[in-house]
C-alpha positions in Angstrom: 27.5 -0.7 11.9 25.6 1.4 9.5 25.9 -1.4 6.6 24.9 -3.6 8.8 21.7 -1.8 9.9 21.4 -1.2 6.3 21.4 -5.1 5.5 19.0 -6.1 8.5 16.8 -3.4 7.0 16.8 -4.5 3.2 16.2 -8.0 4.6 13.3 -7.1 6.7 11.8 -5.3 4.0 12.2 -8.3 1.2 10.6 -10.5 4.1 7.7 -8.3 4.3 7.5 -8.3 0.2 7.6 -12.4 0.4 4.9 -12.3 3.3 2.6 -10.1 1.3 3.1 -11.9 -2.2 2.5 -15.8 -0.2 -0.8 -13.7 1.2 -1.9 -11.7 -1.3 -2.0 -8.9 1.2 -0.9 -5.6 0.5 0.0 -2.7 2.5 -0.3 0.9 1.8 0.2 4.8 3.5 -2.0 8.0 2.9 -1.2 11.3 3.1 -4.6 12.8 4.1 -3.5 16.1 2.7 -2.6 15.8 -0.1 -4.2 12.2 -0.7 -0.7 10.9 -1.8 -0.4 7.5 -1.3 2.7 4.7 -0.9 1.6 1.4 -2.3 3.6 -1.9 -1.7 4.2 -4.0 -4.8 1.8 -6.5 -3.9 -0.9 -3.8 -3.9 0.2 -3.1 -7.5 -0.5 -6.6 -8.3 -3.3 -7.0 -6.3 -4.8 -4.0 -8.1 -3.5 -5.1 -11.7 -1.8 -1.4 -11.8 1.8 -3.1 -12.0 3.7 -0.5 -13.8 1.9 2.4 -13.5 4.1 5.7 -14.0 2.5 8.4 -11.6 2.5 7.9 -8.0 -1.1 6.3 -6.7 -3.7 8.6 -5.5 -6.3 8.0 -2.8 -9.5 8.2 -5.5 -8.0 5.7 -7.6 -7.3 3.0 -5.2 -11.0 4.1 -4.2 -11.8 3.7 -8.0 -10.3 0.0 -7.5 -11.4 -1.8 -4.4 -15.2 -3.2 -4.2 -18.4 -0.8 -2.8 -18.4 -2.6 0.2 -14.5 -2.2 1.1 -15.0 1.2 0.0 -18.3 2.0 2.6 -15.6 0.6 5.1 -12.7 2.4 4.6 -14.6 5.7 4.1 -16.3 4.9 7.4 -13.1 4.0 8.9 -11.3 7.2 7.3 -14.2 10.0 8.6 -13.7 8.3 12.2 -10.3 8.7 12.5 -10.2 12.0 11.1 
């Protein structure tokens, strides 16, 4: 049972990697403590950071996306917190 769930889960999770690629869509987590974030391999690519040996921090995706993504996200990011 445990392999199983283990399968299903693998297979979910290369779906989602397929999904993202066809959409160039990326997904990603933050930390807001320690600004630690989990990227998805398509936001590698979409980022052209593909490769990159530390883990990704929150001011360098910020360094990365356009000004008007980033007056959004900061926007979005002071609401919620």
């Amino acid at each position: 049972m445990a392999g199983e769930i283990a399968r299903e889960f693998r297979k979910s999770e290369a779906d989602l990697a397929h999904a993202q690629a066809q959409a160039h869509l990326g997904s990603w987590t933050l930390d807001v403590k320690t600004s630690e974030m989990t990227w998805s391999a398509e936001t590698y690519r979409l980022l052209k950071l593909e490769g990159m040996p530390a883990p990704p921090r929150y001011e360098m995706f910020l360094e990365h996306i356009t000004s008007h993504h980033k007056t959004e996200r900061l926007r979005l990011l002071t609401t919620k917190l």
